[in-house]
ChimeraX commands (.cxc) that place a marker at each C-alpha (Angstrom):
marker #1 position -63.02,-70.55,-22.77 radius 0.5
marker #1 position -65.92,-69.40,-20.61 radius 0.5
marker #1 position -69.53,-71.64,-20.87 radius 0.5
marker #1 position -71.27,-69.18,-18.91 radius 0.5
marker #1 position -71.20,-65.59,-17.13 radius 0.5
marker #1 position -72.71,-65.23,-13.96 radius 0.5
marker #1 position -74.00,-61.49,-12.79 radius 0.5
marker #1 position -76.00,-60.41,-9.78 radius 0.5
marker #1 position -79.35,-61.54,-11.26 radius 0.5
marker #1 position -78.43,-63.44,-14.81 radius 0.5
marker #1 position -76.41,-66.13,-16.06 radius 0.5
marker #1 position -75.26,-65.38,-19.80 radius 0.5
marker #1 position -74.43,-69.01,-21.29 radius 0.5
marker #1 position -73.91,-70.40,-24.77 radius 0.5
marker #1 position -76.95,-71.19,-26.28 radius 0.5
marker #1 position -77.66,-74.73,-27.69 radius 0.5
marker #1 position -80.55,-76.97,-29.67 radius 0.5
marker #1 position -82.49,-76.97,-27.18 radius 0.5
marker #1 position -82.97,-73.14,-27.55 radius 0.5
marker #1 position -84.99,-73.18,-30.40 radius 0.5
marker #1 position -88.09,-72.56,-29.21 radius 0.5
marker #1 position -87.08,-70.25,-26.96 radius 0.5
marker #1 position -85.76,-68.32,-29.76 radius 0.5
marker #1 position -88.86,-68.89,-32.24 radius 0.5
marker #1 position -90.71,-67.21,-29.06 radius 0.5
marker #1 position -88.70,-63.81,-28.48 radius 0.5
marker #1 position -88.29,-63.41,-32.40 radius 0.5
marker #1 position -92.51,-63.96,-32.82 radius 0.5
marker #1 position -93.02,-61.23,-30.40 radius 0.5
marker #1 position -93.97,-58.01,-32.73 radius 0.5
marker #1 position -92.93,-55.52,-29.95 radius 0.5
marker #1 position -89.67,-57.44,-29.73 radius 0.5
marker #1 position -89.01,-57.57,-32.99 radius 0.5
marker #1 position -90.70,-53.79,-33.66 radius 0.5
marker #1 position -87.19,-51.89,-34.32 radius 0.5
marker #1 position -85.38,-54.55,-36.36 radius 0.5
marker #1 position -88.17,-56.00,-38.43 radius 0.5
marker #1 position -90.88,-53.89,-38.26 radius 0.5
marker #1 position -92.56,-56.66,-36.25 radius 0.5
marker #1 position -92.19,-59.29,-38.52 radius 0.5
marker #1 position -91.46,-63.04,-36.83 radius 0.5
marker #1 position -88.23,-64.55,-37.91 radius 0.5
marker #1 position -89.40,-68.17,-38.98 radius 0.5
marker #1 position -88.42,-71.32,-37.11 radius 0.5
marker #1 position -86.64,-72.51,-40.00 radius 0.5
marker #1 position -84.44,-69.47,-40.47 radius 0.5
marker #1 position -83.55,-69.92,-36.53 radius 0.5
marker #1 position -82.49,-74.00,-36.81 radius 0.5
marker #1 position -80.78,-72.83,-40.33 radius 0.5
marker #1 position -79.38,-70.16,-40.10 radius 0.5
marker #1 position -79.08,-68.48,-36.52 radius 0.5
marker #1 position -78.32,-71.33,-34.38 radius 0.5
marker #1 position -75.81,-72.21,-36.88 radius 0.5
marker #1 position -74.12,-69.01,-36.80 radius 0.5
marker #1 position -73.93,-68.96,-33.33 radius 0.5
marker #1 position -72.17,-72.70,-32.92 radius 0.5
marker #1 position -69.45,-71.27,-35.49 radius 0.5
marker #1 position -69.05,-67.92,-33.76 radius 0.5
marker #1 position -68.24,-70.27,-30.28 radius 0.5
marker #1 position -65.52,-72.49,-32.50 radius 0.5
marker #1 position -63.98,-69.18,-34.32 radius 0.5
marker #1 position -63.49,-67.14,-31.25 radius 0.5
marker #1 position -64.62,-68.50,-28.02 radius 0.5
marker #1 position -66.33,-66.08,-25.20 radius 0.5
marker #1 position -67.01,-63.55,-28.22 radius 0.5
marker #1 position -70.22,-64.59,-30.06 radius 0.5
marker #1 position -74.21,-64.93,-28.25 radius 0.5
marker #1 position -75.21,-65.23,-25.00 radius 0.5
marker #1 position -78.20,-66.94,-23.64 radius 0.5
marker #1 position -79.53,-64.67,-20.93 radius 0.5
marker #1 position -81.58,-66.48,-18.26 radius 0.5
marker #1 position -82.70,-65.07,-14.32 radius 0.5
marker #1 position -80.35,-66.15,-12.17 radius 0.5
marker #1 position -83.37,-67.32,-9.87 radius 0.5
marker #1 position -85.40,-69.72,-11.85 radius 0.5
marker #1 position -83.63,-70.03,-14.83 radius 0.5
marker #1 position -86.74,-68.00,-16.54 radius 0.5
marker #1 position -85.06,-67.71,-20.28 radius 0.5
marker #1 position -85.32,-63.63,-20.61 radius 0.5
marker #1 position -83.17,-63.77,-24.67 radius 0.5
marker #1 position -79.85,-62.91,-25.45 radius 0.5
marker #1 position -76.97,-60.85,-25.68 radius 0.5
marker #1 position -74.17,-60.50,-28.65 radius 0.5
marker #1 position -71.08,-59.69,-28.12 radius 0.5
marker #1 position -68.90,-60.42,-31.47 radius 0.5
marker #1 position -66.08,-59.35,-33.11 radius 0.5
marker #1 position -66.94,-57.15,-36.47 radius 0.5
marker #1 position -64.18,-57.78,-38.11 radius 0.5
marker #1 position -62.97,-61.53,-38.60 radius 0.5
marker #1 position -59.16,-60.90,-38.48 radius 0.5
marker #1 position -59.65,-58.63,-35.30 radius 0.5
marker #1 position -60.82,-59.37,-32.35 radius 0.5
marker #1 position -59.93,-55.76,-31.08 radius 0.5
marker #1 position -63.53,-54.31,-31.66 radius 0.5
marker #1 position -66.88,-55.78,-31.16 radius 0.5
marker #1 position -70.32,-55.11,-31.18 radius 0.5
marker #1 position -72.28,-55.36,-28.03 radius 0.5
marker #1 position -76.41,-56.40,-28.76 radius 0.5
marker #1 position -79.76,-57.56,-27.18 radius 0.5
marker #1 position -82.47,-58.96,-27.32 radius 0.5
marker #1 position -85.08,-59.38,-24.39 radius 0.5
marker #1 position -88.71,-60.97,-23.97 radius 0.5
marker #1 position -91.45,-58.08,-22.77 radius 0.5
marker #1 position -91.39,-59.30,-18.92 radius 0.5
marker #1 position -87.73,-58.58,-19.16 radius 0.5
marker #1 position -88.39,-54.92,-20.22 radius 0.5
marker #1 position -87.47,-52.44,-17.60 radius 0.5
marker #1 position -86.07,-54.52,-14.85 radius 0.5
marker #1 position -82.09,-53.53,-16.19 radius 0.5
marker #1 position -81.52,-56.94,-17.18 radius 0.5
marker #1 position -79.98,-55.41,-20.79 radius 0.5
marker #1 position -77.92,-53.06,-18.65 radius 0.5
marker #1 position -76.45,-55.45,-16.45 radius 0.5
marker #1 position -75.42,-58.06,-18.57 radius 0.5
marker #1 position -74.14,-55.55,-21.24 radius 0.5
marker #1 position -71.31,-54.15,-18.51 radius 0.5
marker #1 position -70.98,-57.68,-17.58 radius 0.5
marker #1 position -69.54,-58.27,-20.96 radius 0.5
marker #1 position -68.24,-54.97,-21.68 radius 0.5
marker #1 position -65.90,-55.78,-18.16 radius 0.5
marker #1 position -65.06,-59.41,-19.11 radius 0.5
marker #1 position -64.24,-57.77,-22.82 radius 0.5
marker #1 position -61.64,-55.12,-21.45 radius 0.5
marker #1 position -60.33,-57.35,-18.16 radius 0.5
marker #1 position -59.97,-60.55,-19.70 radius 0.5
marker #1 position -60.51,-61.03,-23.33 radius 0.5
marker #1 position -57.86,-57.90,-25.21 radius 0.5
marker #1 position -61.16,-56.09,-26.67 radius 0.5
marker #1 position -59.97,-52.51,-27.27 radius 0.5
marker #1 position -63.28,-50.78,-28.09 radius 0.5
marker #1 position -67.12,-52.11,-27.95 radius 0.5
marker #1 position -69.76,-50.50,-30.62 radius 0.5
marker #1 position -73.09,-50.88,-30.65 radius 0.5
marker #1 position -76.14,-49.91,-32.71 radius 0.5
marker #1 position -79.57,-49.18,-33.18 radius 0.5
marker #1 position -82.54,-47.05,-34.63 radius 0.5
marker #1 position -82.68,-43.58,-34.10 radius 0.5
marker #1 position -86.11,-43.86,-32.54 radius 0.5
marker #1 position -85.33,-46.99,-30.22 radius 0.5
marker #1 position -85.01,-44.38,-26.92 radius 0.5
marker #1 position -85.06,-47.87,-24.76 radius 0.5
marker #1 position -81.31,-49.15,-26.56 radius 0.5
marker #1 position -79.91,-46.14,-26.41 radius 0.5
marker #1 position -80.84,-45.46,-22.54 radius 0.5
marker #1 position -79.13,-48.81,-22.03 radius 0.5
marker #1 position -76.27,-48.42,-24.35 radius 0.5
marker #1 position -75.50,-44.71,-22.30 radius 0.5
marker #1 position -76.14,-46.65,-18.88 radius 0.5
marker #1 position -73.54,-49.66,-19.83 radius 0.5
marker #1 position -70.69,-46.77,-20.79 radius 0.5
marker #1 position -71.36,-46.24,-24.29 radius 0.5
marker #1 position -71.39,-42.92,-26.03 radius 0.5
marker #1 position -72.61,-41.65,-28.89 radius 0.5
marker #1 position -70.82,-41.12,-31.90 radius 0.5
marker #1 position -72.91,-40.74,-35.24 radius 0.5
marker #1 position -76.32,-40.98,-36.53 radius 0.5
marker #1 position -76.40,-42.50,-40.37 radius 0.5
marker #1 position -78.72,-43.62,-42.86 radius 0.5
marker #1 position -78.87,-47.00,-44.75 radius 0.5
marker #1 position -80.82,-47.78,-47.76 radius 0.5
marker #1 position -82.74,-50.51,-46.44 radius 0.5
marker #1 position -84.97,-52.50,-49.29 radius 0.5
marker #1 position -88.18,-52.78,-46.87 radius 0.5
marker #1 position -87.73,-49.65,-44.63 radius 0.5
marker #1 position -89.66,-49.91,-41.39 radius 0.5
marker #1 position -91.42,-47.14,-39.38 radius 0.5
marker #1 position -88.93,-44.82,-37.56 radius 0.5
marker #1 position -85.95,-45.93,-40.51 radius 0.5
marker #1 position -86.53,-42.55,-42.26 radius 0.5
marker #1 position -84.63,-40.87,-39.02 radius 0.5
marker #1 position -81.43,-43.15,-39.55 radius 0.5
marker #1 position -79.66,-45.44,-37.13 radius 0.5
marker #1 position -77.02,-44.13,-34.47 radius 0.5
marker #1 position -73.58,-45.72,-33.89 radius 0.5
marker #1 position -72.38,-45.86,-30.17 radius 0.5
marker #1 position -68.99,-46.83,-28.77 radius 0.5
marker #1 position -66.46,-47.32,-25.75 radius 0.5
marker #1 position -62.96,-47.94,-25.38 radius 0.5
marker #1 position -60.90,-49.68,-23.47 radius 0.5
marker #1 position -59.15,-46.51,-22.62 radius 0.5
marker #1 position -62.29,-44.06,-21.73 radius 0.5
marker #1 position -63.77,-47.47,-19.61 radius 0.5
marker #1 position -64.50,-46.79,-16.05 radius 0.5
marker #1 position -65.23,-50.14,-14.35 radius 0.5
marker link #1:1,2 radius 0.2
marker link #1:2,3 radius 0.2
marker link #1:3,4 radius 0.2
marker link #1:4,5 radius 0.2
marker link #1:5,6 radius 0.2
marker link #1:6,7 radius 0.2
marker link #1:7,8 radius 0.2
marker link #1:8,9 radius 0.2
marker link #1:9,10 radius 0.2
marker link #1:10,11 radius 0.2
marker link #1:11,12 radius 0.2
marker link #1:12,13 radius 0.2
marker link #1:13,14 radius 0.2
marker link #1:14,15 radius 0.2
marker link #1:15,16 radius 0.2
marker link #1:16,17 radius 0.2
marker link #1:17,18 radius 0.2
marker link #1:18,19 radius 0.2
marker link #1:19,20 radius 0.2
marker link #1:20,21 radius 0.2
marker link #1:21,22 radius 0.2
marker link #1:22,23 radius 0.2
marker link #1:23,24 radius 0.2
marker link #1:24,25 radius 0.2
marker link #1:25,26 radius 0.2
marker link #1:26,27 radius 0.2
marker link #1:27,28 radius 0.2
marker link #1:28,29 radius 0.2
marker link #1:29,30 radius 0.2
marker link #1:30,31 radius 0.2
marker link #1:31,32 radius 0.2
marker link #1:32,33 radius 0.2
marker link #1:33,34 radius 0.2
marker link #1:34,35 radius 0.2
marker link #1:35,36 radius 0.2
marker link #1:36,37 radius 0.2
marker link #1:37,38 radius 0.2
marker link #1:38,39 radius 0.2
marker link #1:39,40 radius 0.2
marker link #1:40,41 radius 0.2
marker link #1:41,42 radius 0.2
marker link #1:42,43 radius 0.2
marker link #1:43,44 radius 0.2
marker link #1:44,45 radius 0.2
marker link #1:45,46 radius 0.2
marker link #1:46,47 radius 0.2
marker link #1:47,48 radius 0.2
marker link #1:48,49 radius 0.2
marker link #1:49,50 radius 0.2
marker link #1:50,51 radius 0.2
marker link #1:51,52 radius 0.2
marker link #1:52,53 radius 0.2
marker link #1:53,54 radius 0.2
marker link #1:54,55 radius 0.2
marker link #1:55,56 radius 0.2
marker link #1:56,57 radius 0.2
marker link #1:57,58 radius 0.2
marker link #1:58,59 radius 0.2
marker link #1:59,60 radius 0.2
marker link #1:60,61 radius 0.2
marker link #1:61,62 radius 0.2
marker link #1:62,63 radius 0.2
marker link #1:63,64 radius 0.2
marker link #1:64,65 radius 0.2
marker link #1:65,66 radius 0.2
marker link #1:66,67 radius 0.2
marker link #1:67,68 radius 0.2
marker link #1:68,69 radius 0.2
marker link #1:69,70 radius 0.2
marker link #1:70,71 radius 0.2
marker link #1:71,72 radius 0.2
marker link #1:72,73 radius 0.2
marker link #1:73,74 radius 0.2
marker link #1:74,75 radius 0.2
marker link #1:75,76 radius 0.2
marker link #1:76,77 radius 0.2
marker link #1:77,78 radius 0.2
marker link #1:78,79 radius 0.2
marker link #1:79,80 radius 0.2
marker link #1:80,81 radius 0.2
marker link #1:81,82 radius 0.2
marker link #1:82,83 radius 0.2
marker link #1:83,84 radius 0.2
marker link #1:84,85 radius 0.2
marker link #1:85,86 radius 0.2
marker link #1:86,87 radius 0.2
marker link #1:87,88 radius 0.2
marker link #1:88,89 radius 0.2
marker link #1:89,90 radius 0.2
marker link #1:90,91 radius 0.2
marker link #1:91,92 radius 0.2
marker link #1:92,93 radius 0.2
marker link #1:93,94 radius 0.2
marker link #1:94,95 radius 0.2
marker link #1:95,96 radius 0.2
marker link #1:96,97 radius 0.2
marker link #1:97,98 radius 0.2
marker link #1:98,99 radius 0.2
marker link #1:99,100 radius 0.2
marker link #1:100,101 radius 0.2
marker link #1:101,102 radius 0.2
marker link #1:102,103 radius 0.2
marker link #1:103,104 radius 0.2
marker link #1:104,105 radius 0.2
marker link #1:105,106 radius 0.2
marker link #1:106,107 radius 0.2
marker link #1:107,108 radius 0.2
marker link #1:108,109 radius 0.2
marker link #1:109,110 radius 0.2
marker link #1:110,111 radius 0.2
marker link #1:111,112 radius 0.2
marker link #1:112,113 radius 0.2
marker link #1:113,114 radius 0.2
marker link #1:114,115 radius 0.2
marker link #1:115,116 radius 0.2
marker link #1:116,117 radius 0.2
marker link #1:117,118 radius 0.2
marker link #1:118,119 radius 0.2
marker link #1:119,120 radius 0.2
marker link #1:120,121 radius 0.2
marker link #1:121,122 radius 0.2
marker link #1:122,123 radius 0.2
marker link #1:123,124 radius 0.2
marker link #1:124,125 radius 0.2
marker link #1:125,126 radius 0.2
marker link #1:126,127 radius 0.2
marker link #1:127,128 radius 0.2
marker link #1:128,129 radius 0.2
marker link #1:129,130 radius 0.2
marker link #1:130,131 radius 0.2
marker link #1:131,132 radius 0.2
marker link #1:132,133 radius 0.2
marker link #1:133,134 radius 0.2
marker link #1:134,135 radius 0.2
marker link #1:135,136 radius 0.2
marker link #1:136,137 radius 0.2
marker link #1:137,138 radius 0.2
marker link #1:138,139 radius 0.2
marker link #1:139,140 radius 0.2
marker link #1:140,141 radius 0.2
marker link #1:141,142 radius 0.2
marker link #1:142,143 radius 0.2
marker link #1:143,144 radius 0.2
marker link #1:144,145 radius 0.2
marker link #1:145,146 radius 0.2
marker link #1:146,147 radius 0.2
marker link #1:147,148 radius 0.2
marker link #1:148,149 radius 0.2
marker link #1:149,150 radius 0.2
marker link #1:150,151 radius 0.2
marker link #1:151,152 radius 0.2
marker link #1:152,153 radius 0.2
marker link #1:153,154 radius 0.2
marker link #1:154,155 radius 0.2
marker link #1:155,156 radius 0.2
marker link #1:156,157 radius 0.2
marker link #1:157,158 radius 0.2
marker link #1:158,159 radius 0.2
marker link #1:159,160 radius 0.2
marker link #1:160,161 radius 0.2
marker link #1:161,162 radius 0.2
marker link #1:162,163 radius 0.2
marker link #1:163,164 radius 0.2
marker link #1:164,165 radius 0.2
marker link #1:165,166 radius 0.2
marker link #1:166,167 radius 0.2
marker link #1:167,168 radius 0.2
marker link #1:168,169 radius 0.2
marker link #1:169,170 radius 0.2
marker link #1:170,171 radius 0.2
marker link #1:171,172 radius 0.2
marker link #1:172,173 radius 0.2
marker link #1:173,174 radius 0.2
marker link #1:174,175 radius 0.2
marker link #1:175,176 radius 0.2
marker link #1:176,177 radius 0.2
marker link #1:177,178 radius 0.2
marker link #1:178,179 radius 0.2
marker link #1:179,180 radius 0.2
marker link #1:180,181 radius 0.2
marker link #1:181,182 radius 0.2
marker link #1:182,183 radius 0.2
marker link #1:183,184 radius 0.2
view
């Protein structure tokens, strides 16, 4: 079991307590938060709760598959996170690949980097057969980095969602890899 993933310019490790804040942060950030919330915060309470939570179980359940801390390899600067969890519980065969990055992080391929950095530890070392990802129709910036880590598309779809945000009307699209089609 792997505490941490080192890449050219990040270091991917688990995240801990001492991450709240640093969570409470990226998730208060509107623009951050635009294409998932609408730009609603997620509340402190809901990270120590429920999110942090999750996390710790997803690192007992299945070890290097679960959320990633993503910090600069060169000052430690905390630039948010990176999932990489199985979707189904019995089967660790498929998982989804996600991020989440602060605004200075934006543009620098930080989310492109450490997604093939998981994407190669997934195939190489840790029997993941195929990697799917998601996002809003309308989020060009995911989908440029889901296309630049390997991924390619395969549907767009549309869920009834109770508090529908701008941009939800156009669906979400469904992107995937497998081990087989993977070119390292």
């Amino acid at each position: 079991m792997t505490v941490h993933l080192t890449t050219e310019r990040l270091v991917l490790r688990r995240f801990t307590a001492a991450d709240t804040d640093r969570l409470v942060e990226l998730d208060g950030d509107p623009e951050v938060m635009r294409h998932l919330t609408g730009g609603r915060p997620t509340a402190r309470e809901v990270v120590e709760r429920d999110l942090l939570p999750l996390y710790f179980d997803h690192y007992r359940r299945y070890g290097d598959l679960g959320w990633w801390a993503a910090e600069e390899r060169a000052g430690g600067a905390f630039l948010g996170w990176f999932e990489f969890r199985p979707t189904d519980r019995r089967d660790r065969g498929e998982v989804e690949l996600g991020y989440r990055l602060r605004r200075p992080a934006w543009g620098h391929g930080y989310a492109t980097e450490g997604a093939r950095a998981l994407i190669h530890r997934g195939f190489t070392e840790l029997g993941v057969r195929r990697v799917v990802a998601y996002t809003m129709a309308v989020n060009s910036g995911s989908r440029r980095v889901m296309e630049k880590a390997g991924l390619r598309y395969v549907r767009t779809f549309h869920e009834d969602h109770p508090e529908p945000i701008p941009g939800s009307e156009l669906g979400e699209v469904e992107y995937a890899l497998s081990a087989s089609d993977w070119k390292p």
